[in-house]
N, C-alpha and C positions, 0 to 999 in steps of 0.2 A: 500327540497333542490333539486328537481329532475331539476329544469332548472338551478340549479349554475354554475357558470362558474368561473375561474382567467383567465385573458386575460393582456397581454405583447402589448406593441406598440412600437416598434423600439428602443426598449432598450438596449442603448448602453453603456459601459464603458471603460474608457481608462486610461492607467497605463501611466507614464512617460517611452517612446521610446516602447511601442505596445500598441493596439487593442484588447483587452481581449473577448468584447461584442459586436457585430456591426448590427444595427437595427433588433436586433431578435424581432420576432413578434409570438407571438401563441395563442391557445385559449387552455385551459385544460378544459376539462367538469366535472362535476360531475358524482361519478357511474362510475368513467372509472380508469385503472392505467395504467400510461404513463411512458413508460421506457426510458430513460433519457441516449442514447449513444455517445460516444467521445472519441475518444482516451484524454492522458493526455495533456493539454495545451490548447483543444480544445476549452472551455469557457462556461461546462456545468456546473461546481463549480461556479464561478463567475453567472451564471444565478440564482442559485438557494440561492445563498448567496446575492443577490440584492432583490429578491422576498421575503425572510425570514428577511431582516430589516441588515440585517451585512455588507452589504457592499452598500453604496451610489451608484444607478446608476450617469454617466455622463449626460445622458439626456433620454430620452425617459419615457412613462407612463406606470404605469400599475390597472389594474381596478378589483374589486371583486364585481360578480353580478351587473356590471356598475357603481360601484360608486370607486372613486381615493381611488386608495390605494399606502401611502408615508411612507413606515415605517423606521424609523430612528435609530431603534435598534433591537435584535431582541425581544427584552420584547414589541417594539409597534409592530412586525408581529405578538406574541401571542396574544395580543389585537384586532388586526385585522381579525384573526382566520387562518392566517399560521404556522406549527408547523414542525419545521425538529429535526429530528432522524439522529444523524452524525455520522458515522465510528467510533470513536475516542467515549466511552460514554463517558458522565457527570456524572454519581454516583457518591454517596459518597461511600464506600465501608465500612464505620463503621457503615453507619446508615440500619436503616432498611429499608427494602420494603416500606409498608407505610408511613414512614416517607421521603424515596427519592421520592415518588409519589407528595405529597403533602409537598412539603418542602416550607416554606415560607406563608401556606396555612393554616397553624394549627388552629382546634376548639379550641375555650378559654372558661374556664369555671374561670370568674372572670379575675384573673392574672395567672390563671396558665394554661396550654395548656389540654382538655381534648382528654383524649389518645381515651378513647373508640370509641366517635364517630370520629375521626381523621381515627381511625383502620375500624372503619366499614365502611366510604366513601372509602379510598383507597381499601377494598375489594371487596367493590359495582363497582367501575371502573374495577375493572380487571377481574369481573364476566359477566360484560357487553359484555367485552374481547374473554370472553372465556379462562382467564389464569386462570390456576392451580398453583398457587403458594402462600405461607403463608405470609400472609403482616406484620410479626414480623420477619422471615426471615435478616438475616444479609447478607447485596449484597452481602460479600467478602465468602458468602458459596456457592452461585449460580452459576451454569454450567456461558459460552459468552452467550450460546441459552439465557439463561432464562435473564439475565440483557438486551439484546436485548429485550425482552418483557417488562420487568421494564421500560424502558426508551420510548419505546410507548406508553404503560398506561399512564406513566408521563404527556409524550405531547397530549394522549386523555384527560388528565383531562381537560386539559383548550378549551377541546369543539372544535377543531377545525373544520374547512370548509377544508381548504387541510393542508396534510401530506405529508412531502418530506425526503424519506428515503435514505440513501446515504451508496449505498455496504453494507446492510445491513446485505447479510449470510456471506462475505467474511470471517468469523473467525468463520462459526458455521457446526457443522456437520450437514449429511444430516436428521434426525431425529427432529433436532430443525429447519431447513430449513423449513420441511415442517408445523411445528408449526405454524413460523411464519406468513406462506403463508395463513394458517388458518384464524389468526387474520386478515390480509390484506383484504382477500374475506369478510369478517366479516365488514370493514369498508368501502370498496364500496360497499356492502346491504344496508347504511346507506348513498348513495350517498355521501362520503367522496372523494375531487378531493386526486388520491395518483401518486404521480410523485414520481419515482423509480429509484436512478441510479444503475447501473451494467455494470459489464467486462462479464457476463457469460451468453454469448448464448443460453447456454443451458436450462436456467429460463423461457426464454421470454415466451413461449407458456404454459410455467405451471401457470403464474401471469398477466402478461401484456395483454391489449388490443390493445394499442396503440403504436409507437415506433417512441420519436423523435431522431432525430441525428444530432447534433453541430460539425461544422468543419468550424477551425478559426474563433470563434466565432458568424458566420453564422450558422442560420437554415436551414439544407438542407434540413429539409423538414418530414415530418409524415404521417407514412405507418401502414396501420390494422396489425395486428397479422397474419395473413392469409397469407399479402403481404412478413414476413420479414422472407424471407429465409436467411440465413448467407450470401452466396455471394452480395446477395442484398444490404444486411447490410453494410459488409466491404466496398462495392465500396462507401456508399452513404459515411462511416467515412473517407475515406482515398484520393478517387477523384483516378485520373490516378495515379498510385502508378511508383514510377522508380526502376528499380531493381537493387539492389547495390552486387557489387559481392565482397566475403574474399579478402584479401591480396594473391596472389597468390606464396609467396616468402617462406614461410613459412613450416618447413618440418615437420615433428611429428615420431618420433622413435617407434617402436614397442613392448618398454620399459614399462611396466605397473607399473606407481609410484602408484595410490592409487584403490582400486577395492571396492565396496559395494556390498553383498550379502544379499536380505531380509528383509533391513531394512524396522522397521514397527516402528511406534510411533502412540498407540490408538488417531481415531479421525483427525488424521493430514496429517499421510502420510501414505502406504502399500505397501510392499513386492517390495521394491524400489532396481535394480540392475543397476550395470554399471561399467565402467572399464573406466579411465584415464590415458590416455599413457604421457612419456615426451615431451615433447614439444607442447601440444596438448594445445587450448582454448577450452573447452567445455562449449558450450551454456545452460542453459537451461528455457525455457520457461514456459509461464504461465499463466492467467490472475490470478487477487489479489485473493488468498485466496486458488489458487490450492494447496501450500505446497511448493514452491521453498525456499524460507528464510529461512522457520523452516526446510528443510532438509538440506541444508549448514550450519544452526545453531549447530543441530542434531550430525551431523557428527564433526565439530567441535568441541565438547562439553559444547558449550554454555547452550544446553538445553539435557535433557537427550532421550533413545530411547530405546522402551522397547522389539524387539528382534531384530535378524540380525547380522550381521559383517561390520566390518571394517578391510578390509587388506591394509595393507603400511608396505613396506622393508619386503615383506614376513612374515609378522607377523597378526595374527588375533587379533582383540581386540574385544572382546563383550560390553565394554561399554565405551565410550569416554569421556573424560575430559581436559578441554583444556591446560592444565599443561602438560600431556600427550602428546599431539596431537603437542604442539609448539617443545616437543621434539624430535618428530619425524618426523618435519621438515615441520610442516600445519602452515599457517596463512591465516586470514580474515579479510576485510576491511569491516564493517557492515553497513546495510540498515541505518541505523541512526546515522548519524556520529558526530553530534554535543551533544550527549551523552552516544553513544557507544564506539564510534571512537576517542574522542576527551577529555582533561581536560579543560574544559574551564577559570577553574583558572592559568592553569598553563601557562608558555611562549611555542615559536615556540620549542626551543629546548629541551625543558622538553619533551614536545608534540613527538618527533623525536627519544628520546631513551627510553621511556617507555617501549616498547616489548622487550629491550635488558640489561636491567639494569644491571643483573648479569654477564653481559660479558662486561661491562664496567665501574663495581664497582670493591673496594677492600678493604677486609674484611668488608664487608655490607657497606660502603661506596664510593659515586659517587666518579667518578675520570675523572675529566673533560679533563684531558692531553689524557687518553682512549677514551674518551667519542668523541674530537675535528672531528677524523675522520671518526668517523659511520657520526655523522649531518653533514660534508663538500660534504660526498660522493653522501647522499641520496640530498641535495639541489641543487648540482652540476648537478648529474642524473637526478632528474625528475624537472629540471632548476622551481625551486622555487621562485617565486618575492618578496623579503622582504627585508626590511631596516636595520633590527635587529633581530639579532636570539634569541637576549632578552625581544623580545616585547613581549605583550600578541599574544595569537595563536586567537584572536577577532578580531584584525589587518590584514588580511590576508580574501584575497578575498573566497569566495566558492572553486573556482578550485582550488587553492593554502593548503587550508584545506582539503580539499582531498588526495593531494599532500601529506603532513606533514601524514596521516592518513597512504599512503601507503609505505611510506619511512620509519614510523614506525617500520612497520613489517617488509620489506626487510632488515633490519639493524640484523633478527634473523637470513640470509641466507637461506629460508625458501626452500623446494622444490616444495611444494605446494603453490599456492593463490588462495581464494575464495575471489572471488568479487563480496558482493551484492550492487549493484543498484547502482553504481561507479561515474554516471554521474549524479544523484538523485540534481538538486539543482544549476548546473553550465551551466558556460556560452555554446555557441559552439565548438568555441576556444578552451576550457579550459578543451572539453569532446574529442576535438580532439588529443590533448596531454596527454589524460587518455589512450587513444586508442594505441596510439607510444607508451606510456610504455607498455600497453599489450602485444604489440608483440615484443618488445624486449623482453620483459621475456623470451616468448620464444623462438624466437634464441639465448636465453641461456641455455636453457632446460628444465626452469622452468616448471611446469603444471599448467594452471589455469582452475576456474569453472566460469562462468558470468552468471550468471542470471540478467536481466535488463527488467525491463516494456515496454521497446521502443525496440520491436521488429528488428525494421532496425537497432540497431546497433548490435544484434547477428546477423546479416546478414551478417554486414561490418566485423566482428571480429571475428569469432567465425573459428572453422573447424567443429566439428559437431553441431548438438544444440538437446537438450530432450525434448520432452513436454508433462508436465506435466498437468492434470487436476485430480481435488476432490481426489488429495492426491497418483496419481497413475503417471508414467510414460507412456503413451499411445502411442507414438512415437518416431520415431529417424531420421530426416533429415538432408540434408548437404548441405549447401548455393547455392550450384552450381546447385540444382536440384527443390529450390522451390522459390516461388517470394513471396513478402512480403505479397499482399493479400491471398495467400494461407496460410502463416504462422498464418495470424492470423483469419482464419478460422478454421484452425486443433485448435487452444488453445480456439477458442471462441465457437465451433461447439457442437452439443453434444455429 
């Protein structure tokens, strides 16, 4: 396989009202791994989801060792010898190792499946591997690192020509990080083409050779390892960048509503400190897998954290729970709103008093006379577009569910809001009037936290912003002092 190639020819795709893919053209070699940069929207998912059989290109070809390759699903790119590894796994989490390796693959002996030789091919793949891990193992015991391995064995079984791994350490510490990296160098020995997407800078010289980068789903173009110092990087993702400056109206008191000392959560996040005053938006930044989520989760009590403090109202708390936390005046609008954030059985206004139920029931039951002006206030305020406050909350556009998500919470009078990834899903419009409610919050005093992926809009919103990398806080800038390509050099750097 040393002259393999996948080669793209103007392959384009298009959504109803944008351009997702627009004559990208490449060649991948074999023997090489090619990292795969974009900011989000860019058109490097969509490239790699047209190559892998998922998504129909609009027109353009593409060729494997010169000959067409049209795959229609991704069961025909395994057929064809393309194999991706997604963020998101596919285990089954009951079954085993072996058996998530080879599932649908099973030896039969007669009618019935023979386990032994089943077990010994699935540990023959993963010795190939070079994994360590027991192919009767149950996935649901296995560290992220190690089902990250499961799930590449999986897609080495079927022999692939190229592998397309997609944020693959985003969830893993650096121990399995470097595991991983192992099997990768282990599959380009074997000339395997591996296209690699990543937010993290700081990789690229430890794995990649090569470094494409998609903007507006144009190729701008593929630079050596050698070539791709971070400013290089950023300019080629982002083009002339404009620099967007805070809301300038904005005041912030010298009032410290919530302070973190230490927190630590094994694996995730360390020795994380900061101080939130009233009025204040505090940014903080990141690319995928630094730790920003799970530390707003953390603090929260979504998730638990295993040392450190938590100060609010002068009070310490060493371990948080979100029963706790809502009574001491925190609320969060979560990264995943349609089953975080959201009941999707239930209607708009069900949706709207959730966080408040007990200040709008009586004796354990709803009392809708109570209830009438938490929902007129929060639809009024954050001008909500709906027909019926009795429809289902699947009625109601993205922004709007959003809406309903945050009006939610402000219905507890909260002193605190955490806002992850706010805009995650909506229109412009509808991210701009997420925006106007942020700052009203605080010209009311409220304090919020933003963490968002898209950089320029802590730019636009924020007063300070933190950045975070591999679980650490590492900086502290303030919109007035850095431009958006330096922002996202300090998160992407190493």
């Amino acid at each position: 396989m040393d002259n393999f190639k996948l080669e793209v020819q103007n392959l384009t795709k298009v959504y109803p009202g944008t351009i997702a893919l627009q004559d990208f053209s490449a060649v991948f070699k074999g023997g090489n791994v090619y990292a795969l940069l974009g900011k989000n929207g860019s058109g490097k998912s969509t490239l790699v989801r047209c190559m892998s059989g998922a998504t129909p290109p609009t027109k353009g070809k593409m060729f494997i060792n010169g000959m067409p390759l049209q795959p229609k699903s991704p069961i025909d790119g395994f057929s064809s010898g393309i194999a991706s590894v997604y963020q998101e796994l596919s285990l089954i989490r009951d079954l085993s190792v072996g058996e998530n390796i080879l599932l649908g693959r099973f030896f039969k002996k007669g009618f019935t499946i023979d386990w032994k030789r089943t077990y010994a091919k699935a540990e023959e793949i993963l010795k190939s591997l070079h994994i360590d891990i027991p192919v009767t193992a149950k996935v649901r015991s296995l560290s992220v690192g190690q089902q990250q391995m499961v799930e590449i064995a999986k897609a080495m079984s079927f022999n692939p020509s190229v592998l397309i791994l997609d944020e693959p350490t985003s969830a893993l510490a650096q121990h399995e990080v470097e595991s991983l990296f192992e099997v990768v160098r282990k599959l380009k020995a074997q000339s395997v083409v591996i296209i690699y997407i990543t937010h993290k800078l700081h990789e690229l010289k430890m794995i990649a050779d090569y470094v494409t980068v998609v903007r507006d789903g144009l190729n701008v173009g593929t630079i050596t390892i050698q070539e791709a110092e971070p400013r290089r990087i950023v300019e080629m993702m982002f083009g002339e960048i404009r620099q967007i400056s805070p809301p300038a109206n904005l005041e912030v008191s010298d009032e410290v509503t919530l302070e973190v000392r230490h927190l630590t959560r094994k694996d995730v996040f360390e020795d994380i400190n900061f101080k939130l005053y009233k009025g204040e938006i505090l940014g903080i930044a990141g690319m995928l897998g630094s730790g920003r989520s799970e530390l707003l989760r953390s603090i929260f009590g979504a998730d638990k954290f295993e040392s450190g403090e938590i100060i609010i109202s002068h009070k310490a708390l060493k371990k948080s729970d979100i029963l706790i936390m809502k009574k001491m005046g925190l609320a969060m609008t979560p990264e995943n709103r349609k089953e975080e954030g959201l009941v999707q059985a239930l209607t708009i206004r069900e949706n709207l008093s959730l966080a408040s139920l007990k200040m709008i029931g009586s004796h354990g039951f709803l009392n809708k006379k109570m209830e009438a002006p938490y929902i007129n206030e929060q639809i009024t305020n954050l001008q909500i577009k709906l027909v019926n406050v009795e429809n289902s909350i699947n009625s109601l556009s993205g922004g709007n569910q959003q809406k309903v998500v945050i009006g939610n919470w402000l219905s507890t009078k909260p002193k605190v809001v955490f806002f992850d990834e706010p805009t995650r899903g909506i229109d412009v419009q509808a991210k701009q009037q997420v925006f106007n409610i942020m700052w009203q919050l605080s010209q009311y005093g409220l304090s919020l936290v933003f963490v968002s992926t898209e950089l320029e809009e802590l730019l636009e919103v924020c007063h300070r912003i933190l950045i975070m990398k591999q679980g650490r806080i590492s900086q502290e800038v303030v919109p007035e002092k850095v431009s958006l390509d330096q922002l996202y050099t300090l998160c992407m750097g190493a």
